[in-house]
C-alpha positions in Angstrom: 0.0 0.0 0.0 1.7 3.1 -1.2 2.2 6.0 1.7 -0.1 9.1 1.8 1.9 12.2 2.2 0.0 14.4 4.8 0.0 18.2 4.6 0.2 19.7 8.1 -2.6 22.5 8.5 0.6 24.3 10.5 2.4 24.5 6.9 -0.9 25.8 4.9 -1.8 28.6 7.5 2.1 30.1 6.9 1.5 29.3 3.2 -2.1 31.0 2.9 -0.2 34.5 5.7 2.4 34.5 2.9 0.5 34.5 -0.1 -2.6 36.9 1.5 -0.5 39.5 3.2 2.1 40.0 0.4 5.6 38.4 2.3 7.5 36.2 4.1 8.2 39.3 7.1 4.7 40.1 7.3 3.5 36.6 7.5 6.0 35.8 10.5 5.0 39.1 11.9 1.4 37.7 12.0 2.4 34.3 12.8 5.0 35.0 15.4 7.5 33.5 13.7 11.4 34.8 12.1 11.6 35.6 8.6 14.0 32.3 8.1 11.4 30.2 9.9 8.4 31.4 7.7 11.2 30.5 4.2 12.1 27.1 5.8 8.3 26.1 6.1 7.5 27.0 2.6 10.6 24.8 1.4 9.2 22.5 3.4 5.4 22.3 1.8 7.2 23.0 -1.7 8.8 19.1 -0.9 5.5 18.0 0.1 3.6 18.9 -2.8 7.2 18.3 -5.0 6.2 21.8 -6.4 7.3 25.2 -6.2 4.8 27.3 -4.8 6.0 30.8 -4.8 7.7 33.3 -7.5 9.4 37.1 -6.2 8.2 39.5 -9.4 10.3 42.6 -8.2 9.3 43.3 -4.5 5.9 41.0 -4.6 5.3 37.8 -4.2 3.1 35.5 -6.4 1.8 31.9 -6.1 2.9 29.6 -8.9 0.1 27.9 -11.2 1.0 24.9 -8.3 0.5 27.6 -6.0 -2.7 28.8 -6.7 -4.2 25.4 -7.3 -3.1 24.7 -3.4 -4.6 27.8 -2.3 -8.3 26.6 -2.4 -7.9 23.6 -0.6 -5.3 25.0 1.7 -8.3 27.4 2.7 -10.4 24.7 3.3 -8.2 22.2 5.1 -7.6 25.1 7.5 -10.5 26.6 7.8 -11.8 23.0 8.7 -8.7 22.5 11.4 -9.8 25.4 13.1 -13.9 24.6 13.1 -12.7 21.6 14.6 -10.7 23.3 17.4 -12.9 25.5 18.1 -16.0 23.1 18.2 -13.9 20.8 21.0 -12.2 24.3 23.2 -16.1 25.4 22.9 -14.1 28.6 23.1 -16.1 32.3 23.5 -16.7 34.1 20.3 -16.8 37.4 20.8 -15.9 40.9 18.4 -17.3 42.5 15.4 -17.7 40.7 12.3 -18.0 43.1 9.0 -19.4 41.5 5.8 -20.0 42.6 2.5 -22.9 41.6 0.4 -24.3 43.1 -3.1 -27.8 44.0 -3.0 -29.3 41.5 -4.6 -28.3 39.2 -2.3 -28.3 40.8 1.0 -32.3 39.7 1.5 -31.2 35.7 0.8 -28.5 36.0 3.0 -29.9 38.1 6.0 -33.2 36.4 6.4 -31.2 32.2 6.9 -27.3 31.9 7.2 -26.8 35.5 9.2 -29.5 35.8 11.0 -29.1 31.9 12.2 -25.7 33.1 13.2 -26.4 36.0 15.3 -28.8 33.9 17.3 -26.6 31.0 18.0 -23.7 33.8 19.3 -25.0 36.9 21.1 -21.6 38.3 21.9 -20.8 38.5 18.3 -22.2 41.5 16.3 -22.6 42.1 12.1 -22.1 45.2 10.4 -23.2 44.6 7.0 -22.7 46.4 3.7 -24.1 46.3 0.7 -22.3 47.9 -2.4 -21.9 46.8 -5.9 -19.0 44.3 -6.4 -16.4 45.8 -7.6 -16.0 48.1 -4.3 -16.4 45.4 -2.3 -13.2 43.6 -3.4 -11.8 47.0 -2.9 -12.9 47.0 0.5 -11.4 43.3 1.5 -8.5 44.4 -0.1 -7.9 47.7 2.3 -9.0 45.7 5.1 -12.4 47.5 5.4 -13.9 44.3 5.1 -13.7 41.0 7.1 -15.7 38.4 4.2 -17.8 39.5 1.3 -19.9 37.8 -1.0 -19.3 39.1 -5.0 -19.3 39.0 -8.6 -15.9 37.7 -10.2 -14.8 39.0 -13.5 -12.4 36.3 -13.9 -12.2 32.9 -12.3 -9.3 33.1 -10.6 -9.1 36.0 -7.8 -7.6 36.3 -4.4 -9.1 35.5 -1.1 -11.6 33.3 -2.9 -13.2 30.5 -1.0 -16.4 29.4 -2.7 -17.7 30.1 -6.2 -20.6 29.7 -7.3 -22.9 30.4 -10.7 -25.7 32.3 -10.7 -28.3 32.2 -13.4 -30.3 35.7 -13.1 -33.7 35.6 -14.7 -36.3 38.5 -15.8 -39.0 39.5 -13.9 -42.4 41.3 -13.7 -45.7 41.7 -12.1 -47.7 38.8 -12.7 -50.4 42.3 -13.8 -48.1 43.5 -16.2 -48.9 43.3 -19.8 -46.0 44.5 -22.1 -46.2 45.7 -25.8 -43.3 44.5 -28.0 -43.7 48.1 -30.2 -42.8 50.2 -27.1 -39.3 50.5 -25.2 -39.1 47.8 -22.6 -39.4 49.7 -19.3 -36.4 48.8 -16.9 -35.3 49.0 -12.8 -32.0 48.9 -12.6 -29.2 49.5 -9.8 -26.7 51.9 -10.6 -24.2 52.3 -13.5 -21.4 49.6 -12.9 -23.9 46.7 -11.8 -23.7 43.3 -13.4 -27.1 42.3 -13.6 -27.7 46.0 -15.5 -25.0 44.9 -17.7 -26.4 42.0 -18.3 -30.4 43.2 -19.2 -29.0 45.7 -21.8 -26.5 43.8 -23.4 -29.4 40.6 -24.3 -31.9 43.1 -24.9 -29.2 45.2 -27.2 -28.4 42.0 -29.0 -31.6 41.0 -29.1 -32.1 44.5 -30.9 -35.1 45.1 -28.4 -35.3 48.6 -27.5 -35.7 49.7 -23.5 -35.5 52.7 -21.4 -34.4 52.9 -17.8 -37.1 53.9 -15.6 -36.3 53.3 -12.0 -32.4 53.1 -10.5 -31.6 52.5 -6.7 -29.0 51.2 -5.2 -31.5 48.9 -2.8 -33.1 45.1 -3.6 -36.4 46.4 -1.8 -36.8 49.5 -4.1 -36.3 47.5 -6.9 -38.6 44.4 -6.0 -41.7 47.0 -5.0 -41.4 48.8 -8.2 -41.4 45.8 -10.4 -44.6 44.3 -7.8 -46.6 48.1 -8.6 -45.9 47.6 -12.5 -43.4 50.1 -12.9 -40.8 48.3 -14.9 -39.3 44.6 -15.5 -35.7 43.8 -14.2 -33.6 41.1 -13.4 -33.3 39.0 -10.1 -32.1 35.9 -8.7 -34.2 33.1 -7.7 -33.8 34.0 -4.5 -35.3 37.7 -4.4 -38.2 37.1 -6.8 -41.1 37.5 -4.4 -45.0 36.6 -4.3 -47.0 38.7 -7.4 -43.8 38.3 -9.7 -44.2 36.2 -12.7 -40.8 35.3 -14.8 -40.4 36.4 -18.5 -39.1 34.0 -21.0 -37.9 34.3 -24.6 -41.9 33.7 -26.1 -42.0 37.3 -24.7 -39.3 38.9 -26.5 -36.6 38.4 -23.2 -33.5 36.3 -24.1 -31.9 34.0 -21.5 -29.1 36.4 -19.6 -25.6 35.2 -19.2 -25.2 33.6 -16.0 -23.0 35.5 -12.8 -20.0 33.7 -11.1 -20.2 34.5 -7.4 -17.3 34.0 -5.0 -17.0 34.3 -1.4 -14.0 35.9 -0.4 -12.2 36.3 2.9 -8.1 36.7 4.0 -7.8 33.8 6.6 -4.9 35.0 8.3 -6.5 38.1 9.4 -9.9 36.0 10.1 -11.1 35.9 13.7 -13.1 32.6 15.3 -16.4 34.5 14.5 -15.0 34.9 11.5 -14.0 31.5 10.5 -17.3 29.8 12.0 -19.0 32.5 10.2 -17.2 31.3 6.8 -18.3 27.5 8.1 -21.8 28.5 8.0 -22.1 30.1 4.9 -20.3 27.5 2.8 -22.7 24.6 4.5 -25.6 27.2 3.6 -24.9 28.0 0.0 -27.5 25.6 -1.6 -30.6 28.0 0.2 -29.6 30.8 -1.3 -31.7 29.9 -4.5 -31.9 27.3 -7.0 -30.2 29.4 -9.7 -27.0 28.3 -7.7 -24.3 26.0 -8.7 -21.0 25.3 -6.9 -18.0 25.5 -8.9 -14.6 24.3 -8.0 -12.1 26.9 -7.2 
């Protein structure tokens, strides 16, 4: 029976310091640990795996194509380590926990995995933030953020955890009665939104023509004027609501291009909230709607 080579979670938390906070001294500065001893432990996962795992461009540091494929399931093995640990210590979780969500899924989210959380650990508070992607990743980047849930432009991206395809779909008041000869009559969120991207480029191509009359930066705005007939727009399976019928393409509304969503978080910098939070979410992706399906990062 050949041996299994076992990656110790000790290894993959310097590995994932390293890679998310930019360098060796910052990692050991983090980790408590000497510059030398942070390098020897990254030779020593690089035998493991019998790969190299990190390249110096200049003054950063970059995970090698073997390095970014371990990423996603160091994440995981560690993130699963410390559940474990902290499950057994049955240790207090305490602090401030700030997440970022886009709009259009801050009602799925709120109303099972966060709210379940909050009741389950009563020293532990959420600040939530909704914005439109884009700034969110800006956000975890400076720090401003503790975990976020976003659109990715491209599949690969850093601090990625889950990901996740989204189909959005059109909808209307199950009232509403459209006329192909007249401009379709869209809610939108503001300029720089995927989903808005997405309505006018399948309407464009479709060579449909439309006008823009609601914009808000809020889900609940948008979901009361599509209920009172004001316009069509696009949701997620999750945020359609009672009175809201779906448009197809036998109405003149072409199938949009699906979403990949990640969630994103920097481990090192993660707290126990933090990580059990993470624990929650992943186990709690599948309620979010049944437009969702998990991809391998």
């Amino acid at each position: 029976m050949a041996l299994i080579t076992n990656l110790p979670t000790d290894l993959l938390r310097t590995f994932l310091a390293v890679v998310e906070l930019g360098g060796h001294s910052k990692a050991g500065a983090l980790l408590g640990r000497s510059q030398p001893a942070i390098s020897l432990q990254i030779r020593r996962l690089e035998e493991l795996v019998r790969s190299p795992l990190l390249v110096q461009e200049g003054r950063a540091i970059h995970p090698t194509p073997a390095g970014e494929a371990l990423l996603s399931y160091a994440r995981e093995m560690v993130r699963i380590n410390d559940e474990a640990v902290h499950f057994f210590h049955r240790s207090e979780m305490t602090g401030i926990l700030r997440i970022g969500l886009p709009t259009d899924y801050a009602v799925a989210f709120l109303q099972n995995t966060l709210t379940t959380f909050l009741r389950c650990h009563h020293d532990v508070e959420l600040e939530i933030h909704c914005d439109l992607s884009r700034e969110l990743h800006r956000l975890l980047r400076s720090d401003d953020l503790d975990i976020i849930v976003a659109t990715m432009p491209t599949a690969r991206m850093p601090y990625l955890s889950r990901a996740w395809m989204e189909q959005p779909i059109w909808a209307a008041a199950d009232s509403m009665t459209l006329d192909r000869d007249r401009p379709v009559p869209l809610g939108a969120h503001l300029e720089g939104c995927d989903y808005r991207a997405r309505m006018l480029d399948s309407l464009n191509d479709a060579g449909r023509r439309w006008r823009i009359v609601y914009t808000g930066p809020g889900i609940s705005g948008l979901q009361n004027a599509v209920l009172n007939g004001l316009c069509v727009t696009a949701l997620t399976h999750a945020t359609m609501l009672p009175g809201m019928r779906e448009l197809g393409e036998s109405e003149g509304f072409p199938i949009l291009d699906p979403l990949r969503i990640g969630l994103f978080y920097k481990h090192p910098r993660l707290s126990a909230a933090g990580l059990q939070l993470v624990s929650e979410l992943v186990a709690g992706l599948e309620s979010v709607g049944s437009g969702v399906k998990t991809l391998p990062t």
